[in-house]
C-alpha positions, 0 to 999 in steps of 0.5 A, spaced: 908 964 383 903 958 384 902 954 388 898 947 385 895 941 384 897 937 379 895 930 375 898 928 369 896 923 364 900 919 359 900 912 356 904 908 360 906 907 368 913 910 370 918 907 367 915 905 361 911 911 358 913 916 352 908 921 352 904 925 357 897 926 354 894 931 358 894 935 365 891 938 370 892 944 374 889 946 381 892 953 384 891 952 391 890 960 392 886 962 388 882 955 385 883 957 378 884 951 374 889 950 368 887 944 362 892 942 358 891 938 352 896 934 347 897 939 344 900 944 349 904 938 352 910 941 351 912 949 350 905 951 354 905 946 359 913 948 361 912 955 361 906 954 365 910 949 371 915 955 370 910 960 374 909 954 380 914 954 385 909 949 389 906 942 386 903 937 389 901 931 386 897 925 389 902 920 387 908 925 384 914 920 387 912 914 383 908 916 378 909 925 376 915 927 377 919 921 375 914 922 369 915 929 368 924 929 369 924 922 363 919 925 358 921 933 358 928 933 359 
């Protein structure tokens, strides 16, 4: 499992967005970095925040993780 860093970017400020543009990912661990494009928001993204069991973002209560639960779930 990964521990990371991730940044997302959308269209909007939280609760106003509708779509995620692109994402970041940084494992802590390992250094390895994971781009997502537009195109790999969805299946690719999730399966990829699957493998995580660690993620910290710079504002994840009032921006990414409300992001996240509103636009995949």
């Amino acid at each position: 499992m990964r521990k990371i860093i991730l940044d997302l970017e959308g269209n909007n400020l939280y609760p106003l967005i509708t779509t995620l543009h692109c994402a970041v990912a940084q494992d802590i661990e390992t250094n390895e970095v994971f781009e997502f494009r537009p195109h790999q928001m969805g299946n690719t993204f999730t399966t990829f925040l699957d493998t995580c069991d660690f993620i910290a973002c710079h504002n994840g209560i009032g921006f990414d993780f409300p992001a996240l639960e509103l636009i995949l779930n």
